[in-house]
N, C-alpha and C positions, 0 to 999 in steps of 0.2 A: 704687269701694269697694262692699260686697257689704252689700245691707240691713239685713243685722244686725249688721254696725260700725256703721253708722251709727246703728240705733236705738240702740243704748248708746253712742254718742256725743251724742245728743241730750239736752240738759239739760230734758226734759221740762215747759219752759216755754214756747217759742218756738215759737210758729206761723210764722211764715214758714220755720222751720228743717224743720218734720214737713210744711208744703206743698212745700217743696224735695226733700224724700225722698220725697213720695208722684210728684212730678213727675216725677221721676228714673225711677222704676223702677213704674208703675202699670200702662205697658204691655208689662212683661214679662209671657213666657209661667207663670211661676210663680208671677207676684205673690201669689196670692191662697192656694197651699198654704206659700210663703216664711213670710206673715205668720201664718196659721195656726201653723204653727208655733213662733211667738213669744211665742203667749198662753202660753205653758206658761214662758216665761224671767221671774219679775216683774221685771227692772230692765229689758224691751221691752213686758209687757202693757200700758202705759196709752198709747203708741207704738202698738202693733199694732192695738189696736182703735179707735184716731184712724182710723188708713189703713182699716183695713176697714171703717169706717162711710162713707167720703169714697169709697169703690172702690166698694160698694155704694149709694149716691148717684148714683154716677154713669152706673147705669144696670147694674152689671156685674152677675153673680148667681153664686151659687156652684152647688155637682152637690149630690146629696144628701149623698155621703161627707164632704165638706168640710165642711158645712154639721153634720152628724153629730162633727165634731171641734171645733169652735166649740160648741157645744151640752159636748162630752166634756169641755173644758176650764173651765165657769161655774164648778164650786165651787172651783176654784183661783184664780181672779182675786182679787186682794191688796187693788188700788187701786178706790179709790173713782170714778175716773174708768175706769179699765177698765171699769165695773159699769154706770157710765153709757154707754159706745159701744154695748157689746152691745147695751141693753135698747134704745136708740136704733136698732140696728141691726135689733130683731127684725120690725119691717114688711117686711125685705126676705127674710127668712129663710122658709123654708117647713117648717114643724114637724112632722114626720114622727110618728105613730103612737108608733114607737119611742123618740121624743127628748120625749115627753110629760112624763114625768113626771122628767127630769134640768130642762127650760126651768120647770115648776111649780114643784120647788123651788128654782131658783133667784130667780124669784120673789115666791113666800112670805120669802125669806129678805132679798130685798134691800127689801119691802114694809116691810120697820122697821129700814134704813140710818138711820142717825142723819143723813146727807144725804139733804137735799129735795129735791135734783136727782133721784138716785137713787131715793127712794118716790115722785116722778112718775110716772119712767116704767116705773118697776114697774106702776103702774096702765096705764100705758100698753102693758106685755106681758103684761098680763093680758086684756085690750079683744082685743089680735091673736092672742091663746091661746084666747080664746073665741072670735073669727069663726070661725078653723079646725077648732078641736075643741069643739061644741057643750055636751058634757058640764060645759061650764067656765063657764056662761053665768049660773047661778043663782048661783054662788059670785063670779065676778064682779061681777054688779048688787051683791049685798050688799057688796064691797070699796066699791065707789064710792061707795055710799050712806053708807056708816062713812066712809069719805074726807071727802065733803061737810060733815059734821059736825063731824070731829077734825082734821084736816090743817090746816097753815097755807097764808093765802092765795093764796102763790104755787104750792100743789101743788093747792088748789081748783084753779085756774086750767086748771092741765093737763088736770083732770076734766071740768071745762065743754066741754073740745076736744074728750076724746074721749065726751063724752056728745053733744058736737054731730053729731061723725062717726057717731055711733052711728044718732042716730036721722035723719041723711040716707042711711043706705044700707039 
């Protein structure tokens, strides 16, 4: 079956179902423009960015143009867990010049999801948007600092990590 039956076969609840499709087909030669291409479908986006977060984990890495399509595709993500792989994913991502300010506003924009998963790790691609592009650095501290304050405990928590990474590197 070809991955995109499956991901709309998948009842977007079961993990052992999306580690069985990631198993299946991770190391195809395409996997990674496949699933790309899925962000763009919402009944595969929260599906597709599972797998490319777990493909990207695993060590793989995408080219710039890929990378540049993922990036092309943030303001169309629907699902709230879609909103989470990516930002989860942007450690692996390399943010090119050009993808500046499509990765900022999505960002800014998921930085007041009504999911505290999501304004995590919004703060958290905000911490890996400042290593790369220094310009993002002042406006950063001030998110964390406002974070500190306003945020409930469990997105403190996230802050604490990456204030920790912050000041070991």
């Amino acid at each position: 079956m070809h991955i995109e039956q499956e991901m709309a076969a998948w009842d977007g609840k079961s993990a052992a179902s999306i580690k069985s499709i990631y198993a299946a087909h991770k190391a195809t030669d395409s996997f990674a423009d496949d699933i790309i291409s899925l962000l763009e479908k919402e009944a595969c986006e929260s599906g597709a960015t599972w797998l490319l977060k777990a493909w990207l984990e695993d060590g793989n890495r995408l080219d710039q143009i890929q990378t540049a399509k993922v990036f092309g595709a943030l303001n169309q993500l629907e699902h709230w867990q879609a909103r989470l792989h990516v930002l989860q994913s942007i450690p692996y991502l390399n943010i090119a010049d050009a993808d500046c300010n499509k990765v900022y506003n999505f960002l800014r924009l998921t930085l007041v999801d009504q999911n505290k998963f999501v304004r995590a790790w919004s703060y958290n691609g905000f911490y890996e948007l400042s290593r790369k592009h220094a310009e993002y650095e002042k406006e950063t501290r001030q998110y964390l600092e406002m974070a500190m304050r306003d945020e409930a405990p469990s997105v403190k928590a996230r802050i604490r990590n990456i204030m920790k990474k912050s000041a070991d590197s």
